[in-house]
SERO-4910 file (N, C-alpha, C, O; in steps of 0.05 Angstrom, whole numbers):
BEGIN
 pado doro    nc1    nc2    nc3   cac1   cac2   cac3    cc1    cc2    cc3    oc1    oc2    oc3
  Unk    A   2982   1811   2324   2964   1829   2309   2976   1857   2307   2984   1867   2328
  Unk    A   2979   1868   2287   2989   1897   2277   2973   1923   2300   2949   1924   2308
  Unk    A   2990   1937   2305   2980   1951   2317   2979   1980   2299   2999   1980   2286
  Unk    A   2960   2005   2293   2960   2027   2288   2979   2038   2292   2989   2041   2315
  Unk    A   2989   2046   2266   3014   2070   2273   3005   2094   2292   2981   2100   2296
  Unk    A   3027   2109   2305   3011   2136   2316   2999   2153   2305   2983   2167   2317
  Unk    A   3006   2156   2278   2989   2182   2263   2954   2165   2259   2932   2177   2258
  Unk    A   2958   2140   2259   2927   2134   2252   2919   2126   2277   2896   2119   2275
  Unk    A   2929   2123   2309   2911   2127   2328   2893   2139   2324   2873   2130   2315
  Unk    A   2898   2172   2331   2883   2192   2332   2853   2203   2312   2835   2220   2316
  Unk    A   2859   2181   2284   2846   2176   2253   2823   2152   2270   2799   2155   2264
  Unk    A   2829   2139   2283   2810   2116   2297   2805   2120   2321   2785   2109   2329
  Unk    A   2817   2135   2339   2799   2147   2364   2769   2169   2349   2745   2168   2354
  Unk    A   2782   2184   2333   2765   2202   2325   2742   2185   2313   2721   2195   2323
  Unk    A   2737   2168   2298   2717   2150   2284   2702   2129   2307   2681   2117   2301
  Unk    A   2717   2126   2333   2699   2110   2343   2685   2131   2358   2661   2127   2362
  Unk    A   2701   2159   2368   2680   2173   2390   2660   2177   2372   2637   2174   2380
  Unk    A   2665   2184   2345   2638   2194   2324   2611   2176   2331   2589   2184   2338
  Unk    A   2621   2149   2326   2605   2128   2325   2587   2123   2353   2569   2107   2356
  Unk    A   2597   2143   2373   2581   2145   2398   2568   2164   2402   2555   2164   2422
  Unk    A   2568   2180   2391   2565   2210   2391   2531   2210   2386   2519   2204   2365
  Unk    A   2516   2220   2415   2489   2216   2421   2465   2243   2427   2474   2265   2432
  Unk    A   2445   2240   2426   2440   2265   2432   2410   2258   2443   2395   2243   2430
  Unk    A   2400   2271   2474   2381   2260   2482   2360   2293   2485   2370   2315   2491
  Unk    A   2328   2289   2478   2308   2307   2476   2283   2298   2491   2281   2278   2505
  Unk    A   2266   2314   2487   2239   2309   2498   2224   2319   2480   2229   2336   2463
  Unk    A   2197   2303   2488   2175   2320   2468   2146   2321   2485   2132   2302   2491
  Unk    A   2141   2348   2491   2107   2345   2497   2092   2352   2473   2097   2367   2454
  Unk    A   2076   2339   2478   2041   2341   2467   2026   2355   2469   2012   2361   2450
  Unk    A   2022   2367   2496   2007   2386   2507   1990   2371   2538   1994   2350   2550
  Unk    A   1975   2386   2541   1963   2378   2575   1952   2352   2565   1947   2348   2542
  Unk    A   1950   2333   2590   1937   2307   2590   1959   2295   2578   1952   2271   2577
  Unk    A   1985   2297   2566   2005   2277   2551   2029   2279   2563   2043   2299   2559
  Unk    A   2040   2254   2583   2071   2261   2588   2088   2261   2574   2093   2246   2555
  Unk    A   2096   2275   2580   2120   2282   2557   2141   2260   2550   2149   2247   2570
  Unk    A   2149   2255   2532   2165   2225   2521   2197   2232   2514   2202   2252   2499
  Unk    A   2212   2221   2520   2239   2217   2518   2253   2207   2507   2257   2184   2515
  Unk    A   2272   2215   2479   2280   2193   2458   2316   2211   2456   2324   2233   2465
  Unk    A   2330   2191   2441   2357   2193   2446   2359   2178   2410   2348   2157   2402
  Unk    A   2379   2200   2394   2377   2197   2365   2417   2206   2363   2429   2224   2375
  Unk    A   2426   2188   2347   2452   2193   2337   2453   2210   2297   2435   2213   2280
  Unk    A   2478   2216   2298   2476   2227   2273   2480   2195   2254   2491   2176   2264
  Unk    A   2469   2194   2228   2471   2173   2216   2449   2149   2225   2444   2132   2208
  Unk    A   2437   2148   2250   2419   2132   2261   2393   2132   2246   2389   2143   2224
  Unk    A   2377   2118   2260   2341   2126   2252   2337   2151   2268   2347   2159   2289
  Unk    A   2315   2163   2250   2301   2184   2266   2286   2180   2277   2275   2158   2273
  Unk    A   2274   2200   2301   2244   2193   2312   2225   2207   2291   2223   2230   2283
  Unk    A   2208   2177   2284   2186   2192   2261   2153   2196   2271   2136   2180   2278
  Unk    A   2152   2221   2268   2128   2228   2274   2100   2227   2253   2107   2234   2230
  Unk    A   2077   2222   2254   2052   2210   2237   2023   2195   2248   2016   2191   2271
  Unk    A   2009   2190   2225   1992   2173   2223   1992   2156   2231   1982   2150   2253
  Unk    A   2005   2138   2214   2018   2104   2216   2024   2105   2244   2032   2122   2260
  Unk    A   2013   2068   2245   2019   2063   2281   2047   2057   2276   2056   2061   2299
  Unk    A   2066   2051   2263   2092   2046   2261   2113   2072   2268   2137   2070   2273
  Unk    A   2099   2095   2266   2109   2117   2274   2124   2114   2311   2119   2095   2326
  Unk    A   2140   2135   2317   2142   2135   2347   2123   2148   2362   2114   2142   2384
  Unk    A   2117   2166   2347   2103   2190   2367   2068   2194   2343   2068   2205   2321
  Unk    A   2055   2187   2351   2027   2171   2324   2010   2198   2341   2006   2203   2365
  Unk    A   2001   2212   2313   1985   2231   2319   1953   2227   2302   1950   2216   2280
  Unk    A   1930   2239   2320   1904   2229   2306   1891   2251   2283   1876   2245   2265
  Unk    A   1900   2274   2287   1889   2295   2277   1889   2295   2237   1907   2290   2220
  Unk    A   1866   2300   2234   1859   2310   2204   1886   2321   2198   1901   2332   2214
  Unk    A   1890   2315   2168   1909   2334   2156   1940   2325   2158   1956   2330   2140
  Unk    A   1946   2309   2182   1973   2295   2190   1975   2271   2177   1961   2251   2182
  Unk    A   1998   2274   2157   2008   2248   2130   2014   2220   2157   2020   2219   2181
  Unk    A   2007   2196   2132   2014   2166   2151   2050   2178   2162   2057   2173   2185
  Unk    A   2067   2191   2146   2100   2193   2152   2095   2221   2146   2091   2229   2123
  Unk    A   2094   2238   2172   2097   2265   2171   2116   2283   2172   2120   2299   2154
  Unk    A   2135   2282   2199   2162   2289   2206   2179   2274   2218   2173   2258   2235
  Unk    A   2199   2278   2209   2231   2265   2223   2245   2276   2237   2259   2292   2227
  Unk    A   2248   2271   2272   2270   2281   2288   2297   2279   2285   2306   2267   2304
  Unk    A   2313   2285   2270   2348   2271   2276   2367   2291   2279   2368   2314   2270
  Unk    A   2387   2275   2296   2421   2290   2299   2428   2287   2271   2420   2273   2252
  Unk    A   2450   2310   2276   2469   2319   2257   2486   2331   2262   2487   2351   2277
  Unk    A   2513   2315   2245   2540   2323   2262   2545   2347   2262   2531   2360   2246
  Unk    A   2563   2362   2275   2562   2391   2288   2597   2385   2296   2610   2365   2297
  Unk    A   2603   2415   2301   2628   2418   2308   2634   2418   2333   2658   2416   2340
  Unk    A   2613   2422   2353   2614   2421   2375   2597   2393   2390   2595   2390   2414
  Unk    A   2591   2380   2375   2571   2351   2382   2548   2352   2370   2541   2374   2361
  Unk    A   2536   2335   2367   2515   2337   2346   2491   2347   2351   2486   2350   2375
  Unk    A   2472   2355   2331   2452   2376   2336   2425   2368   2327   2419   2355   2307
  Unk    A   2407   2377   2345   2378   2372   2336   2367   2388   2313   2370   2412   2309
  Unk    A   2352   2364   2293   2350   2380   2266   2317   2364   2268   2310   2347   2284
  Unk    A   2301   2378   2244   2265   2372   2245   2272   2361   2207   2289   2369   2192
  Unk    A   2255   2343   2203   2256   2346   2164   2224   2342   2165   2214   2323   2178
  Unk    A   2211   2359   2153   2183   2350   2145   2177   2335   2115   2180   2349   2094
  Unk    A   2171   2314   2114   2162   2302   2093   2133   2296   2087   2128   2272   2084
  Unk    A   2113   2313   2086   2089   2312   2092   2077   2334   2062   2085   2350   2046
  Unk    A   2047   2316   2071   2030   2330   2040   2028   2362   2051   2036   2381   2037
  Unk    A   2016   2365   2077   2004   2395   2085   2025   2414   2103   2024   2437   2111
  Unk    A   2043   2394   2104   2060   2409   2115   2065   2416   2151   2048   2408   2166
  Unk    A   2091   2430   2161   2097   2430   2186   2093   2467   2186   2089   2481   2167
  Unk    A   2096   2473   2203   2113   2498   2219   2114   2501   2239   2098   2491   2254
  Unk    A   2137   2520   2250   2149   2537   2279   2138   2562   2274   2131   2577   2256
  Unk    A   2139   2559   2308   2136   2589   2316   2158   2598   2324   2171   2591   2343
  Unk    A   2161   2617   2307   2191   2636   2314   2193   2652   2335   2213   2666   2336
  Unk    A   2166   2652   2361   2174   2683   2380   2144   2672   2396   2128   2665   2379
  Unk    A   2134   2671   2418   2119   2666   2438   2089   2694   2419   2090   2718   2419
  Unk    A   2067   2676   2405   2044   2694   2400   2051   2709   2362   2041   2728   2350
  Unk    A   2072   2690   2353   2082   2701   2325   2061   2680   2313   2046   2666   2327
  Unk    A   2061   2682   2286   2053   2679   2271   2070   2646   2260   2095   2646   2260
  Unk    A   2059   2625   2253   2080   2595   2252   2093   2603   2218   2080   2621   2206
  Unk    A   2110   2595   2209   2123   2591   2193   2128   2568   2182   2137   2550   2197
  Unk    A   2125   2563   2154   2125   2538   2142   2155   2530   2132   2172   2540   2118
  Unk    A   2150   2500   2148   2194   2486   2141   2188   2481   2115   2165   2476   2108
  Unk    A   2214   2483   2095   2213   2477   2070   2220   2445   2065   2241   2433   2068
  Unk    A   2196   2436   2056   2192   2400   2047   2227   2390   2040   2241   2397   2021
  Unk    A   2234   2371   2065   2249   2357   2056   2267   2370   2063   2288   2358   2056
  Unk    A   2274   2396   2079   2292   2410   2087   2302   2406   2114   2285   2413   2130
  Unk    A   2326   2398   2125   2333   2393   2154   2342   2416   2174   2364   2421   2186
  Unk    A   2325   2424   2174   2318   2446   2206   2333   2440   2226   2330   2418   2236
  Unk    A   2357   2465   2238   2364   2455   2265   2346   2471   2286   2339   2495   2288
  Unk    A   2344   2452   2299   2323   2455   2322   2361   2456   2343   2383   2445   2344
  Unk    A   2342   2484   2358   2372   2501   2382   2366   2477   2414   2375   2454   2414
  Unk    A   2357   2485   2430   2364   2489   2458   2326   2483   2459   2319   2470   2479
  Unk    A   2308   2491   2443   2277   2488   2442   2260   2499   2419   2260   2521   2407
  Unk    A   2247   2479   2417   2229   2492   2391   2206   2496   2398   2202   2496   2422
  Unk    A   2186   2500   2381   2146   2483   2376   2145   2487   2351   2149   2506   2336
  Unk    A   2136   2461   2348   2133   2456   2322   2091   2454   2313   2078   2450   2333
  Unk    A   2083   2456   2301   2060   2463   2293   2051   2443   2267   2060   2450   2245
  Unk    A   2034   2419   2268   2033   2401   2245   1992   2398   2246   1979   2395   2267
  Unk    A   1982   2398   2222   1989   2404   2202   1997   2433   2193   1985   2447   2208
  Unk    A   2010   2448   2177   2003   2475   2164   1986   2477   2157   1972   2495   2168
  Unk    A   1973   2462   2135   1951   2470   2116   1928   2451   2132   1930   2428   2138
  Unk    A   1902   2470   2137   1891   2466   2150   1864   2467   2139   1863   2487   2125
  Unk    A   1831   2448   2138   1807   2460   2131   1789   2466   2156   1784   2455   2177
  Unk    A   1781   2491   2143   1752   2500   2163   1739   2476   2179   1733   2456   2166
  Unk    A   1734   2477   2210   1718   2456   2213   1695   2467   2234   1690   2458   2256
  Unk    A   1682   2487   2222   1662   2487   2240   1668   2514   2251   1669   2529   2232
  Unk    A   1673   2529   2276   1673   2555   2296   1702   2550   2311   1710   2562   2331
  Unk    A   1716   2529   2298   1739   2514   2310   1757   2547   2299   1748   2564   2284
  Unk    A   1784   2548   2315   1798   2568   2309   1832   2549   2287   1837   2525   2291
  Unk    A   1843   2562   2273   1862   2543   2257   1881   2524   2284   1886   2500   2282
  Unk    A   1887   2540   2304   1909   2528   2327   1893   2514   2335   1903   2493   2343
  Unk    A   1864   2516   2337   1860   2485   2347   1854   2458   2333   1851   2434   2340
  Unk    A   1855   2472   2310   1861   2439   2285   1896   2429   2281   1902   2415   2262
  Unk    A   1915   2439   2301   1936   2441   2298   1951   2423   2320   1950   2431   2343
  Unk    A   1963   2405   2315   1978   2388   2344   2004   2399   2347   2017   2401   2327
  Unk    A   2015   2408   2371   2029   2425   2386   2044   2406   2398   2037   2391   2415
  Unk    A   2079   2408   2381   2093   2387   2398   2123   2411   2397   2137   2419   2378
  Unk    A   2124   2415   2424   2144   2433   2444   2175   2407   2452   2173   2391   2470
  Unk    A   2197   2409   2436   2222   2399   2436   2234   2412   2450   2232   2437   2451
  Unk    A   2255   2393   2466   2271   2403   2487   2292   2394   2493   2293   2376   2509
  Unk    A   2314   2404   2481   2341   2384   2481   2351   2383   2514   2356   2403   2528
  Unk    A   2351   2364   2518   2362   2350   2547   2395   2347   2556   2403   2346   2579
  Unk    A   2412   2347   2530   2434   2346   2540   2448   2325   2510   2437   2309   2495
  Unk    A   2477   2333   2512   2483   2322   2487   2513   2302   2501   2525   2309   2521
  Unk    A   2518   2279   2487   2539   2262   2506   2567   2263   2480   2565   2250   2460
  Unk    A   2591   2280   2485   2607   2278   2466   2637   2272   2471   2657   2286   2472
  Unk    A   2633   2246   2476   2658   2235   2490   2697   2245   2485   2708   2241   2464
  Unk    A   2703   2250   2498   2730   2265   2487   2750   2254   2470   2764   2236   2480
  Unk    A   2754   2257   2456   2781   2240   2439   2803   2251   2441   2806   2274   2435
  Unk    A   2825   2233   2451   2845   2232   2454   2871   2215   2436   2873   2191   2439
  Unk    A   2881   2225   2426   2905   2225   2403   2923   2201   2411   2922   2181   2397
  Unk    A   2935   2201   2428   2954   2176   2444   2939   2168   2466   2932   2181   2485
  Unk    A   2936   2142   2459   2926   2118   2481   2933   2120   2507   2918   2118   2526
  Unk    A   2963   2126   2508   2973   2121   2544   2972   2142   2559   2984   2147   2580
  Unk    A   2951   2162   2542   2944   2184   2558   2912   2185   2572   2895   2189   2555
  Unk    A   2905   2183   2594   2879   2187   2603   2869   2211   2605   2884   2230   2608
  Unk    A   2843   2214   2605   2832   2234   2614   2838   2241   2639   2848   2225   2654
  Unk    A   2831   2271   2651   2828   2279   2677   2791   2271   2683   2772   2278   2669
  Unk    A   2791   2254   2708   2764   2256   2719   2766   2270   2741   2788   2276   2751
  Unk    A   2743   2276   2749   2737   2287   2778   2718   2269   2789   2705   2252   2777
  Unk    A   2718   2276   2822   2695   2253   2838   2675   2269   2836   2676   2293   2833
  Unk    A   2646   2251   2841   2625   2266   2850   2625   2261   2881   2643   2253   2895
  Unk    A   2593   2270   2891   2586   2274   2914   2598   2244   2936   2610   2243   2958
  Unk    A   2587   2222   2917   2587   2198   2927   2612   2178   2926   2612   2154   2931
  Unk    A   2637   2198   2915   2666   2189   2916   2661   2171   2892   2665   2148   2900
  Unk    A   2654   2171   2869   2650   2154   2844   2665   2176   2823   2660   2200   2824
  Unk    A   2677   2170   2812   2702   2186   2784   2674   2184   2759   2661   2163   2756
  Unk    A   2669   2207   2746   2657   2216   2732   2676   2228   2709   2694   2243   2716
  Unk    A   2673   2221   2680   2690   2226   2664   2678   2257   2652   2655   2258   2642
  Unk    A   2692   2274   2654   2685   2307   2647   2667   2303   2616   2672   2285   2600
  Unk    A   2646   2325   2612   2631   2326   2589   2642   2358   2581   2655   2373   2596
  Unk    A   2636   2360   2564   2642   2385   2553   2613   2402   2543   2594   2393   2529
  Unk    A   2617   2426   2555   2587   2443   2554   2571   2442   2531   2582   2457   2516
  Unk    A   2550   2434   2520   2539   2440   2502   2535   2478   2499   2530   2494   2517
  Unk    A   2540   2483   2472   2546   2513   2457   2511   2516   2450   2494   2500   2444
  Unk    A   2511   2537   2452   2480   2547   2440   2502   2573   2413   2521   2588   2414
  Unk    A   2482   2563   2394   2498   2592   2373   2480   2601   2372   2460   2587   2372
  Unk    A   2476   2638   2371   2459   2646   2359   2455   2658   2334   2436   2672   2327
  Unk    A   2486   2645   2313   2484   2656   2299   2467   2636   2279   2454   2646   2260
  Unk    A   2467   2598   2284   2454   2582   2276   2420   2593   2273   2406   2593   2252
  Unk    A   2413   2601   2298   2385   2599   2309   2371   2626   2287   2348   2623   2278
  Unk    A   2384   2648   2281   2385   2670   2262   2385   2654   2234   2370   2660   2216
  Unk    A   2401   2636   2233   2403   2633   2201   2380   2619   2202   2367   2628   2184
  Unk    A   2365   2598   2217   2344   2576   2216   2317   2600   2207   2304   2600   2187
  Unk    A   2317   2620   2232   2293   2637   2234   2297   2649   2202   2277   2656   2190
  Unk    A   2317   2651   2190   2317   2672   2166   2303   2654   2148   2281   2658   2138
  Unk    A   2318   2632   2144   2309   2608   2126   2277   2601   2124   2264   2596   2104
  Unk    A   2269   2604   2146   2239   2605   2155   2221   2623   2132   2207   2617   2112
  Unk    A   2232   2656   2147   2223   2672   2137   2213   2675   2105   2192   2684   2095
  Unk    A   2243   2663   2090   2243   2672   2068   2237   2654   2047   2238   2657   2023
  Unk    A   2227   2631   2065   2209   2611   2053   2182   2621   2049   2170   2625   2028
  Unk    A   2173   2626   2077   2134   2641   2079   2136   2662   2061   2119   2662   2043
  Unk    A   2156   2682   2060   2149   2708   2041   2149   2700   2004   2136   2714   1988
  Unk    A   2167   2673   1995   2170   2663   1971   2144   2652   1975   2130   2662   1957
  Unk    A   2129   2636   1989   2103   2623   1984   2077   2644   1984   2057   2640   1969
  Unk    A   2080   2666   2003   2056   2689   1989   2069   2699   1972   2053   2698   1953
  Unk    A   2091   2709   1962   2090   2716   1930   2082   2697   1907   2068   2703   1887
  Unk    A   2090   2678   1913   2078   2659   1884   2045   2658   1898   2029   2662   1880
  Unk    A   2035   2654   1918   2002   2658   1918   2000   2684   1899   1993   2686   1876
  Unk    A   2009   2704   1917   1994   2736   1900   1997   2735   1870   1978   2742   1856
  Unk    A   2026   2726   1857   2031   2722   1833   2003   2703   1810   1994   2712   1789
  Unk    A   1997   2683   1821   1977   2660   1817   1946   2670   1812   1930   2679   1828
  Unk    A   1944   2665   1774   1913   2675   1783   1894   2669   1796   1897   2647   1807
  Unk    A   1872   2682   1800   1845   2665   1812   1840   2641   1803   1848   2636   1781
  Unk    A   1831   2628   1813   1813   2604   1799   1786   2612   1799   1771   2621   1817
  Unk    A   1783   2606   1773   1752   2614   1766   1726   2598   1782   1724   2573   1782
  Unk    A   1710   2612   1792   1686   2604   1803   1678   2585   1787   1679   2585   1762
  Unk    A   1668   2563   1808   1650   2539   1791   1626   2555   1790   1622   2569   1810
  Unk    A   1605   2556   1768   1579   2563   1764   1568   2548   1783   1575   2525   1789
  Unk    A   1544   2566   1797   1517   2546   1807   1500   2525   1789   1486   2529   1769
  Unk    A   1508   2499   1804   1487   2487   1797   1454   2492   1780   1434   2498   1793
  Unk    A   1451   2489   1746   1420   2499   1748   1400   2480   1761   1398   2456   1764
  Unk    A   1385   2503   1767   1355   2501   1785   1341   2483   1786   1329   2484   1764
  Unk    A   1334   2468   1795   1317   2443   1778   1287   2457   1760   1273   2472   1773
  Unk    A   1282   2451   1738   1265   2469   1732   1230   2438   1734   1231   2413   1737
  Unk    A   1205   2460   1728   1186   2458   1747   1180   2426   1720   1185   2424   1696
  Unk    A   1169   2407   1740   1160   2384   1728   1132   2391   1705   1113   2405   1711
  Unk    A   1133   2378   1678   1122   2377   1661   1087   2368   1669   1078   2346   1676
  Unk    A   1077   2385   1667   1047   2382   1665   1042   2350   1654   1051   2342   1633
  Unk    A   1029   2338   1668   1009   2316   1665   1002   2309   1637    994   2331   1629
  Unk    A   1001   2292   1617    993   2285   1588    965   2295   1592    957   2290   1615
  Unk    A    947   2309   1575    917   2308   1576    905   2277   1559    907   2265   1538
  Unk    A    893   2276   1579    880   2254   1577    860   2250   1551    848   2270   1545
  Unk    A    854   2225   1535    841   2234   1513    814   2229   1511    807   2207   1519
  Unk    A    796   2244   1502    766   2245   1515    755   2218   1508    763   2208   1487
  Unk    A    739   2204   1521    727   2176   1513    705   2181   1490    688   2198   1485
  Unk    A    715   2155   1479    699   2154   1447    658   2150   1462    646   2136   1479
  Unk    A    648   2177   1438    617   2172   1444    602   2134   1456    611   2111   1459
  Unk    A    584   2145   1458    570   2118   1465    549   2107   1452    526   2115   1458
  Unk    A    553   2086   1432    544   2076   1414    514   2075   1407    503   2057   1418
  Unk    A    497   2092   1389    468   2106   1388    449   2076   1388    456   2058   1372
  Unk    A    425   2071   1407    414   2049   1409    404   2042   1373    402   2056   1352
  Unk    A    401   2014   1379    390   2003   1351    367   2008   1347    352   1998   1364
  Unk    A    353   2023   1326    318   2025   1326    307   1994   1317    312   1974   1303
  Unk    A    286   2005   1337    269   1978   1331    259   1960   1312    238   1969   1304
  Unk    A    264   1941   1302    261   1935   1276    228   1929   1270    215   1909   1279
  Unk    A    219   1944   1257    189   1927   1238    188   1907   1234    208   1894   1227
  Unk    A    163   1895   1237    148   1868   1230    151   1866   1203    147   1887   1191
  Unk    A    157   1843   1188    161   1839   1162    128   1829   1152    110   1817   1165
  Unk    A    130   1838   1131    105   1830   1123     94   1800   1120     70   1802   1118
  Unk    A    101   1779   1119     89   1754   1124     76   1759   1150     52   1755   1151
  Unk    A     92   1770   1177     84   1761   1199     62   1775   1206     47   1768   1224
  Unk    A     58   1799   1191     34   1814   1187     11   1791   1185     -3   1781   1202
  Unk    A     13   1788   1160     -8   1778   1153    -13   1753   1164    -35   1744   1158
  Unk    A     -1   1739   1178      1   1715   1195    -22   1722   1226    -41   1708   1232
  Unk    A    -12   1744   1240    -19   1755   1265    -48   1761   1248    -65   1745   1255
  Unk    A    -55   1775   1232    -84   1774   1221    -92   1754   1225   -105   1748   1245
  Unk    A    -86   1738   1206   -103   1704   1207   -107   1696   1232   -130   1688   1235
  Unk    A    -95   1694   1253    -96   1688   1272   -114   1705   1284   -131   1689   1292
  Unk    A   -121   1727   1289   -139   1743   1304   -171   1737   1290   -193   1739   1301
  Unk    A   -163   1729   1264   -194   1729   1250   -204   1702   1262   -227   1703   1272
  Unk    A   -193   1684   1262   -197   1653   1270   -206   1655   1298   -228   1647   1304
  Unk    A   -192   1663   1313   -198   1663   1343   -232   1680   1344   -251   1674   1358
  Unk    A   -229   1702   1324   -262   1716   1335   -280   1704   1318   -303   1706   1326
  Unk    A   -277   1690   1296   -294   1668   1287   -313   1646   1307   -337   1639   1307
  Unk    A   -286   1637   1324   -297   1613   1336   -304   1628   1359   -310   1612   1377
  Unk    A   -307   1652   1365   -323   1656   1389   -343   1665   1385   -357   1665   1405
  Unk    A   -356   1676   1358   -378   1683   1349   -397   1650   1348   -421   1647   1351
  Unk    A   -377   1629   1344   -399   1602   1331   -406   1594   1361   -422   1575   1365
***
């Protein structure tokens, strides 16, 4: 089997350390939640935060999309780096300074998260009552733990230097994770100059016009008047004896005092 020339060792050491190249964090929740431990490569899955039970880290709160935010590495010059992407309807933000004011990540934008963040989900928030906005807000505090960036070495038949530990076991040297501050400045600017573009286009934006009140219900229609009952039909007058029976009722009365005279 062919072996790598020497100029492409160093072309394939470098591609496999890549391919290991790890980065481990934490996340609390806040009191009552231990804090959880996940380990994300550049190019890997992220840890996705949400609704959905398929999420890693499943949050209950109003306002938080089924796929809200994405934890992931990203390659870096010094080993790879913790970055945030929010993909969500209402949105994420940081707090830039212990009692500041949160700041909204720009949708779809990959945030490097330094050495520690807090992140603040949802942004957009509704009134719920005497509730204050931070407490309609889930509070998740990131904490990079340590980054693993294995050394690459150019020619094979050269080893690393190890040192022992306590317990006489050879431990292969890591190389310090770098904090920049000039990253952590550009992130906070990026921040900034997102929130100040989103209240200018608010202030810019007219009102929306008041919905009219509802009209009044107005007062129910008076009753039909009822229609007076027809009179009551004038009795029949008595009808008169016709004249036969006249003269009949005579005869008869004459006859009867006849025969009581005989």
């Amino acid at each position: 089997m062919a072996q790598p020339a020497g100029g492409d060792v160093g072309r394939v050491a470098a591609l496999s350390a890549a391919a290991r190249l790890t980065l481990s964090f934490m996340v609390e929740l806040g009191e009552g939640e231990p804090p959880r431990r996940f380990r994300v490569a550049p190019g890997k899955r992220p840890v996705k935060v949400g609704r959905g039970p398929k999420n890693d880290i499943v949050l209950t709160l109003n306002g938080i999309s089924a796929h809200h935010l994405d934890i992931l590495a990203l390659e870096g010059a010094d080993g790879p780096t913790l970055a945030v992407r929010d993909v969500s309807m209402n949105g994420s933000c940081i707090v830039s300074a212990p009692g500041g004011a949160p700041l909204k990540l720009a949708k779809d934008m990959e945030i490097e998260v330094l050495e520690c963040a807090v992140l603040l989900l949802p942004f957009k928030v509704k009134p719920d009552g005497d509730k204050k906005p931070e407490e309609l807000r889930q509070t998740l505090r990131i904490t990079v733990l340590g980054r693993s960036v294995p050394e690459v070495v150019a020619d094979p038949s050269r080893t690393s230097e190890k040192r022992k530990s306590g317990d006489g076991h050879e431990v292969a040297p890591r190389k310090a994770a770098k904090t920049s501050s000039k990253a952590a400045e550009e992130m906070m600017a990026r921040c900034r100059a997102f929130a100040e573009e989103m209240e200018r286009k608010k202030r810019e934006q007219p009102p929306e016009p008041e919905e009219p009140p509802p009209p009044a219900p107005s007062a129910l229609p008076p009753p039909p008047a009822r229609a007076p009952a027809p009179p009551a039909p004038a009795p029949a007058p008595p009808m008169a004896p016709s004249a036969p029976g006249l003269g009949m009722l005579s005869g008869f009365l004459s006859g009867a005092l006849s025969g009581a005279r005989g």
